[in-house]
C-alpha positions in Angstrom: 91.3 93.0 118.1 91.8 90.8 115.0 95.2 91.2 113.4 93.3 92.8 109.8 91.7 95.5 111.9 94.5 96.2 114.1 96.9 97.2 111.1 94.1 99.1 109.4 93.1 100.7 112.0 96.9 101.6 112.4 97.6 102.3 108.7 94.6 104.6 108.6 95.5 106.8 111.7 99.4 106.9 110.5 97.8 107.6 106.5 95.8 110.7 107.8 98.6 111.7 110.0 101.4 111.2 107.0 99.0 113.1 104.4 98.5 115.9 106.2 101.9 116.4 107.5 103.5 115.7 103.1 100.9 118.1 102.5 102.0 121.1 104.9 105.9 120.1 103.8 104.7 120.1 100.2 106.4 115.9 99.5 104.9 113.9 97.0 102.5 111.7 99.6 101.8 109.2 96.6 106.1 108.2 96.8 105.1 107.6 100.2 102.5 105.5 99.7 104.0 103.3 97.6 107.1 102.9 99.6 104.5 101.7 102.7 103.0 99.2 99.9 106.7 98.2 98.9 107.4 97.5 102.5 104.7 94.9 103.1 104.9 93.5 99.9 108.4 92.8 100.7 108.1 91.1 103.7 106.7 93.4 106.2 109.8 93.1 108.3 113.0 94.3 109.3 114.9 93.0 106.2 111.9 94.3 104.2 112.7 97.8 105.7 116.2 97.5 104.8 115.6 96.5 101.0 112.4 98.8 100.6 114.7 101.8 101.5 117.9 100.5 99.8 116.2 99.8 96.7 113.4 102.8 96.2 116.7 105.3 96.1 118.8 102.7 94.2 115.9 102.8 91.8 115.5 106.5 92.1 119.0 107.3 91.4 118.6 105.3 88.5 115.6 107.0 87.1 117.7 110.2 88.1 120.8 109.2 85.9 118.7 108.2 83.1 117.1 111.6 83.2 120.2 113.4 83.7 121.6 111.3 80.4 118.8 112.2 78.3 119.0 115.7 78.8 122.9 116.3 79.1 123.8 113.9 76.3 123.3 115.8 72.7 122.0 112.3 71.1 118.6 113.4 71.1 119.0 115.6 68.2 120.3 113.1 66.1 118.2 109.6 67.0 115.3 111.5 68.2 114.3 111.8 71.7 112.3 109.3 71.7 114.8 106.4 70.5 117.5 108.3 73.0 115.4 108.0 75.7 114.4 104.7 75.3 118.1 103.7 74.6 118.7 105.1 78.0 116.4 104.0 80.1 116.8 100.4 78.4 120.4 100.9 79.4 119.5 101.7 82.9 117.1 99.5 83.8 119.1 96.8 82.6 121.6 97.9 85.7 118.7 97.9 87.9 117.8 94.5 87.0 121.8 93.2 86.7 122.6 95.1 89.8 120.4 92.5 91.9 123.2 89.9 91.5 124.4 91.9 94.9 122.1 90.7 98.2 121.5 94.3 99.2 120.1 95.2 95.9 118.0 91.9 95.4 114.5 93.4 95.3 113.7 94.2 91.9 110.4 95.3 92.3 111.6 98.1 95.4 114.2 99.1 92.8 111.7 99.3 89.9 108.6 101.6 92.3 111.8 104.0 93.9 112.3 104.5 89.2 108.9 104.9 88.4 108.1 106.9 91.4 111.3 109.2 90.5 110.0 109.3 86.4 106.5 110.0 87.7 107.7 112.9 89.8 110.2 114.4 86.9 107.5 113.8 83.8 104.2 115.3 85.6 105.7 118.6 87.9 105.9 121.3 86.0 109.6 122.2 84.8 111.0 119.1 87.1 112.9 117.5 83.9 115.4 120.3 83.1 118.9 120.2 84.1 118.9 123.2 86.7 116.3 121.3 88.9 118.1 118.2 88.4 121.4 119.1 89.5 120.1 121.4 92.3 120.4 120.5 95.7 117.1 121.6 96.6 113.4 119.5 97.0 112.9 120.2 93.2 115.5 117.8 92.5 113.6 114.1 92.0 116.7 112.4 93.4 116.0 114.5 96.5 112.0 114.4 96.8 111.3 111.1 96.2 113.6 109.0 97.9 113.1 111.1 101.2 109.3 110.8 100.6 109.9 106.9 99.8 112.2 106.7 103.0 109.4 108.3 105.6 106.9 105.7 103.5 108.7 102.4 104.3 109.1 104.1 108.3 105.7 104.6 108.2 104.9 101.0 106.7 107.3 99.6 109.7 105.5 101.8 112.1 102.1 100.4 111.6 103.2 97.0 111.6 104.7 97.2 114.9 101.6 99.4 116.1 98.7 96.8 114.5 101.1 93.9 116.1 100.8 95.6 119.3 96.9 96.5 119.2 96.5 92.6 118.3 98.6 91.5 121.2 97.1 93.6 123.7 93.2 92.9 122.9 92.4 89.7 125.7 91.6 87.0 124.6 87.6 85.9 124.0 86.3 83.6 126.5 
């Protein structure tokens, strides 16, 4: 089987699986998904799985600060929200991006999808950007959710590699 069909075939059969299992847990599947994409746009390896995972929560964690900031911090009331929160997440995106100087937090772009994903999840679920959720130890908590939905994603991105790899290796050979 070509290599192309072998990994779709495999990344189709692990998507339907992955959806409908996020679905009856009630994870984001779209942090998932963009962990799998993270993971072969870094390499589609073993060291990609490594910095996919290191970096979505490194990003997330940063998302989750900034948010945590924002809201804890009483500069709001007296630059606005939105100057505060863009003096935030300027601040914190700035460590993301300085923060790279260290090997294992090298890939920018995992570190930047594991933020967005955790902003995403915070700005469009109902009541996920208040303090109670954020601080709670509980799957409302974005620092929580994502990065475990991000985590299974690059797992699953490994897992149809090594599966497509394997349907490819085992189709004979035409004669």
């Amino acid at each position: 089987m070509p290599q192309l069909v072998a990994l779709s075939v495999s990344i189709a059969v692990l998507g339907a699986l992955g959806t409908f299992a996020f679905l009856h847990l009630g994870l984001p599947i779209w942090a998932a998904f963009l962990a799998w994409a993270c993971f072969f746009h870094s390499g589609g390896d073993a060291a990609a799985l490594k910095s996919t995972i290191v970096c979505n929560i490194f990003g997330a964690l940063a998302a989750w600060v900034a948010a945590v900031v924002i809201l804890a911090v009483p500069l709001a009331a007296t630059l606005t929200l939105p100057v505060w929160a863009a003096v935030v997440v300027g601040a914190t995106v700035l460590v993301v991006c300085l923060a790279a100087h260290s090997k294992v937090l090298s890939n920018i772009p995992a570190s930047f999808y594991g933020y967005a994903a955790t902003a995403a999840f915070f700005l469009q679920t109902n009541g996920a950007l208040a303090l109670p959720k954020l601080t709670s130890g509980s799957l409302a908590n974005a620092v929580i959710v994502v990065p475990l939905s991000m985590v299974i994603g690059a797992v699953l991105g490994f897992v149809s590699g090594k599966l497509g790899a394997a349907m490819t290796a085992s189709t004979p050979a035409a004669a």
